[in-house]
N, C-alpha and C positions, 0 to 999 in steps of 0.2 A: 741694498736695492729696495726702491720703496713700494709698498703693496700696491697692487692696482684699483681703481675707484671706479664703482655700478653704479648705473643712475636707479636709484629705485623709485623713482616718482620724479612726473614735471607738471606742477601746476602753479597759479598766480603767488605773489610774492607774498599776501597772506597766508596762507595756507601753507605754501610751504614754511614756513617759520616755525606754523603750528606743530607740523608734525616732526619738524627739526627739535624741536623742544620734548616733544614726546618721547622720540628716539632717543635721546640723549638723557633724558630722566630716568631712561632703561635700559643705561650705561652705553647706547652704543655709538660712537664718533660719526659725527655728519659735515658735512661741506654741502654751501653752498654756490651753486656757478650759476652763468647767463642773465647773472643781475646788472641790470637797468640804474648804472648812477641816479638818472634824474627819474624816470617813469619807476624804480623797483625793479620792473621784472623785462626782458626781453622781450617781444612778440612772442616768440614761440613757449613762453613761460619759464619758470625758474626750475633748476634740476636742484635734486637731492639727493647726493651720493654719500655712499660708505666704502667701508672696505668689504674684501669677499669674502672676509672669514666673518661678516655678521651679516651675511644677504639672509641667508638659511630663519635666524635667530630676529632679524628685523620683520621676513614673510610672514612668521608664526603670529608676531605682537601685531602684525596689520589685520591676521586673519581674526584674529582674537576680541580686538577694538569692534570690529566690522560684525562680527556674532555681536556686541554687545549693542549694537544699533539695531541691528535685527529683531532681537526682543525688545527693546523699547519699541518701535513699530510697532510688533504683535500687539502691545498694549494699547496704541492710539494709532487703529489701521486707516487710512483715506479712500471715501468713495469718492465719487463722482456723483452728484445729483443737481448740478446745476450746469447747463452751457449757456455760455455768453457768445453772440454772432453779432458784429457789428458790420453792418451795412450803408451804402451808397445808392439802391435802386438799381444799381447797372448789372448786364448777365453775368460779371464772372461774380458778385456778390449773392444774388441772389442764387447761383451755383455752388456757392459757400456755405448760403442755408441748406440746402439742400442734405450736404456734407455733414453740418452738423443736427439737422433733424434725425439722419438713419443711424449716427450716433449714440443720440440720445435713444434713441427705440432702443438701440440692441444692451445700453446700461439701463434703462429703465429712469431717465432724467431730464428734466425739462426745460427747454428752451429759451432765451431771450434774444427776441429780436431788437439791436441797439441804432436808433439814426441820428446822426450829429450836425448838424446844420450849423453854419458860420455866417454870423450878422458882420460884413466889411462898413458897412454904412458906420458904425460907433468908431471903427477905427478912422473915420476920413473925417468928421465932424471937428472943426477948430476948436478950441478951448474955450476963446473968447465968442463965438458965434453960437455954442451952444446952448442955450437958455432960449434964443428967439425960432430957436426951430425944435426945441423940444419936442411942441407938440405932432408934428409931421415924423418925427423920428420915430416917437410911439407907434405911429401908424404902420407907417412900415415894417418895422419890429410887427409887431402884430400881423401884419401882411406873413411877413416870413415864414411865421411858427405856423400859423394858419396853412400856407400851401405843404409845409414840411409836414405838420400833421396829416392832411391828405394825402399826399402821398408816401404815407408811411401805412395809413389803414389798407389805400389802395394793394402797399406792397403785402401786407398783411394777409390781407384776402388769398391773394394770387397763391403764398406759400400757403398758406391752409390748406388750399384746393390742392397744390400738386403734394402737398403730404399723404393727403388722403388717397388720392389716385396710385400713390406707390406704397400704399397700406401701412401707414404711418400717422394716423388719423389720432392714436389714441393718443399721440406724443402733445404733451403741453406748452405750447407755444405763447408768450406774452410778449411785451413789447416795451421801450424807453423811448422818449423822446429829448437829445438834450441839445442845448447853443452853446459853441464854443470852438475850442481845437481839440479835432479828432483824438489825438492819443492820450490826452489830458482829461477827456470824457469817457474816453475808455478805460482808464486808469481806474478813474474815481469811483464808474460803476464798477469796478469788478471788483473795489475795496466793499462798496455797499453790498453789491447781488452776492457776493462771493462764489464766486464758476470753479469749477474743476477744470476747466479748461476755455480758453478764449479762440475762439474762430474768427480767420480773416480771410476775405476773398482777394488778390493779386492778381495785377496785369500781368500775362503771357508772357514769354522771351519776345523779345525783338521788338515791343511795343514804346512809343512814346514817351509815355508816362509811367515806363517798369520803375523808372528810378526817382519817384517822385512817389508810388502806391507803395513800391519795396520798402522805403525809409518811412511811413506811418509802420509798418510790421515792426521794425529794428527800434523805433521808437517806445514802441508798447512794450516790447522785451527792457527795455532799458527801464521802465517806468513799473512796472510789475513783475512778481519772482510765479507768477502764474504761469502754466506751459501753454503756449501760443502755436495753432495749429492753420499754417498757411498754404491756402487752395489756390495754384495759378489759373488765370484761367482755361488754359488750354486741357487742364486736366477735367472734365466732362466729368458730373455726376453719372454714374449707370447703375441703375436700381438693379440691374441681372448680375454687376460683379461686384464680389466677395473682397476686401480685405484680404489677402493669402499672404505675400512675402512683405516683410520688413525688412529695413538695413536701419544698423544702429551701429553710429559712429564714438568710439572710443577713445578717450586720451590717457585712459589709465591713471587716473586719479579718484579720490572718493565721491567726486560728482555723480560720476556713473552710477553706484548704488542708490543712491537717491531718484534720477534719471530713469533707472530701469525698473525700480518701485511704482514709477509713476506711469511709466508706458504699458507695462503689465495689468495696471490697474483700468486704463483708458479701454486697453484692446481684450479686458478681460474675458467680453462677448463672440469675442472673434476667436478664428481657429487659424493661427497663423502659424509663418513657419518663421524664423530671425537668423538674417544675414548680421554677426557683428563684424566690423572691419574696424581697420587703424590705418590710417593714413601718414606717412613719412617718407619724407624728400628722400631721406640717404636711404642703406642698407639697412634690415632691421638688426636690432638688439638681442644681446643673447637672452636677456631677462622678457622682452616681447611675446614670445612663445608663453610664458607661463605666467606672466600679465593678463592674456589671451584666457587662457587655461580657469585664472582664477572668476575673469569676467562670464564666462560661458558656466561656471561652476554658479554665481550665485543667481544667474537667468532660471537653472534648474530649482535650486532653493525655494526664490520663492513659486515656480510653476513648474513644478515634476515632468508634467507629460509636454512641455515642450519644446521643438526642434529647435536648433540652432548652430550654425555652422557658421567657422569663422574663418577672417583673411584677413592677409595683413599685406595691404596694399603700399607700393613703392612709386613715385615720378615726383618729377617736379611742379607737376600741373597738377594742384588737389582737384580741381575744380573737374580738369578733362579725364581724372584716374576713378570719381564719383559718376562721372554723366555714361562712363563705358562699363562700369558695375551696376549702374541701373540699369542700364539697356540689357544688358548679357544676360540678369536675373530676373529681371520683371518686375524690375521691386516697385511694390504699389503705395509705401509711404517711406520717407527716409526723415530718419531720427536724431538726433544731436541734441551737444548743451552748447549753450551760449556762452562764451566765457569774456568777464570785463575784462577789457583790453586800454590802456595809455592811450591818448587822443597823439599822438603823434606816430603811434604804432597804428590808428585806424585810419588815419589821413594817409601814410606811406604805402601801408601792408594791409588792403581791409580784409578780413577776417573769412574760411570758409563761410561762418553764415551768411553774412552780408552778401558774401556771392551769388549764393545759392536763393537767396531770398530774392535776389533781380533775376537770377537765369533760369532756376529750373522750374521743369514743365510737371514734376513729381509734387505730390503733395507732403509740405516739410511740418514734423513736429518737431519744436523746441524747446527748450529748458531752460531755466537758467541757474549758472552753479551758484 
């Protein structure tokens, strides 16, 4: 009879490879399932199974790898002293700054306010007609920058004042002005400014344009490994409430430690409490439970004194098993990584993020693995 086979990890088809070669340089037998002929890896990502006589012997070697990350960190730990906020003018944007100003206060870092204006005129201009209207072009061009810079001091202004009004005054606010496509401008300053974290404002559920603002967010993640932190609009600045509950969604792979390194360090000013959850269509796993166990284990690691209780959530609707655990708990930001996924897998199947970056009404931090 042949031994039975544990999933001990699923993640992209890199990664797992990685640690299939790991495992196996440390004698112990891996299979790999749910691979992707053409794409590598399935949607739901590649498993990596053993037998059960070396789960025990496979947990130790992960925990062990995972300590030896741990001290590396110690050695080169990550603040946060810079936020990037890129803006449009409009209220759920300038509701963004807001977002990321009382941020910035409670780590002690300073702000950039980012505006991207797009010149369509250079894209309509013929090839061959170009030369004879140069000079009108210029003008324009010039017209452009010129209103965009106004209205960039103007917006300037406005958040100064309500910083100050919600005692936020001492927080260092500057500004960019650049011409281009949005997420490619964003991109590029956050290679130059370098942020600890990039803020973006999102239209509402049920709006027009969710799915046209949503996919600037999903583009910036795809264009930077920065954590991208999206305010819908619906979700109201309130200078009177606290940051209290989080939810942080886990897939149980090495992502997470990195992930929670970084949220830890974001919210280090805050006094919160952390919902982790796992989301799975079927029945959970027997390994799940102590998945669970190890993830809640290194939330302690690295912050001792704080709460964290977990669930391991089951349906088939990720979407509608996240929007009734927010509602239930309160949760006042919800956490994820972002994982690359095969274009024929996000065209078919788009991804919790994706979703969640059109629907919900919570404010979403994200990562990318």
């Amino acid at each position: 009879m042949e031994e039975s086979l544990v999933t001990l990890a699923t993640d992209h088809y890199t990664a797992a490879e990685v640690l299939k070669a790991r495992l196996e340089g440390a004698g112990i037998e891996c299979f790999l399932s749910n691979v992707h002929l053409i794409q590598g890896a399935a949607p739901d990502g590649v498993k990596i199974q053993i037998k059960t006589k070396d789960v025990e012997k496979a947990m130790r070697l992960m925990s062990e790898w995972q300590s030896e990350r741990e001290y590396a960190d110690k050695k080169n730990p990550r603040e946060i002293r810079r936020v990037l906020v890129a803006v449009d003018f409009s209220d759920y944007s300038r509701n963004a700054c807001m977002y990321a100003i009382n941020l910035a206060s409670k780590i002690k870092a300073e702000v950039k306010i980012l505006h991207v204006y797009y010149a369509p005129i250079v894209d309509l201009v013929p090839i061959t007609d170009a030369y004879s209207i140069q000079v009108d072009m210029d003008i324009n061009l010039r017209e452009m920058e010129t209103n965009a810079r106004k209205s960039l001091m103007t917006f300037i202004q406005d958040i100064r004042k309500m910083a100050g009004e919600n005692n936020m005054g001492d927080v260092k606010i500057g500004y960019a002005l650049r011409e281009g496509i949005t997420e490619d401008e964003i991109a590029r300053m956050a290679k130059e400014y370098k942020p600890g974290i990039i803020v973006l404002g999102t239209k509402g559920k049920g709006e027009k344009q969710s799915d046209i603002i949503g996919s600037v967010v999903y583009r910036v993640l795809d264009r930077t490994k920065i954590p991208v932190l999206a305010i819908p609009e619906n979700s109201k600045y309130d200078a009177q409430k606290e940051v209290k509950n989080i939810a942080y969604a886990t897939e149980f792979d090495d992502s997470d430690f990195v992930a929670i390194r970084r949220l830890l360090s974001i919210l280090s000013e805050f006094k919160v409490n952390v919902h982790c959850i796992h989301l799975s269509k079927s029945a959970k796993q027997p390994m799940d439970e102590l998945r669970m166990d190890q993830v809640t284990d290194y939330f302690r690691k690295i912050k001792k004194d704080i709460k964290v209780e977990c669930h391991l959530l089951e349906g088939e609707d990720n979407l509608k098993e996240v929007a009734s655990f927010v509602e239930k708990y309160e949760i006042d930001l919800f956490s994820l990584t972002n994982r690359k996924r095969g274009l024929l897998a996000r065209l078919f199947e788009p991804g919790l993020t994706r979703k969640l970056i059109y629907q919900s009404t919570t404010p979403l931090l994200i990562f990318k693995a």
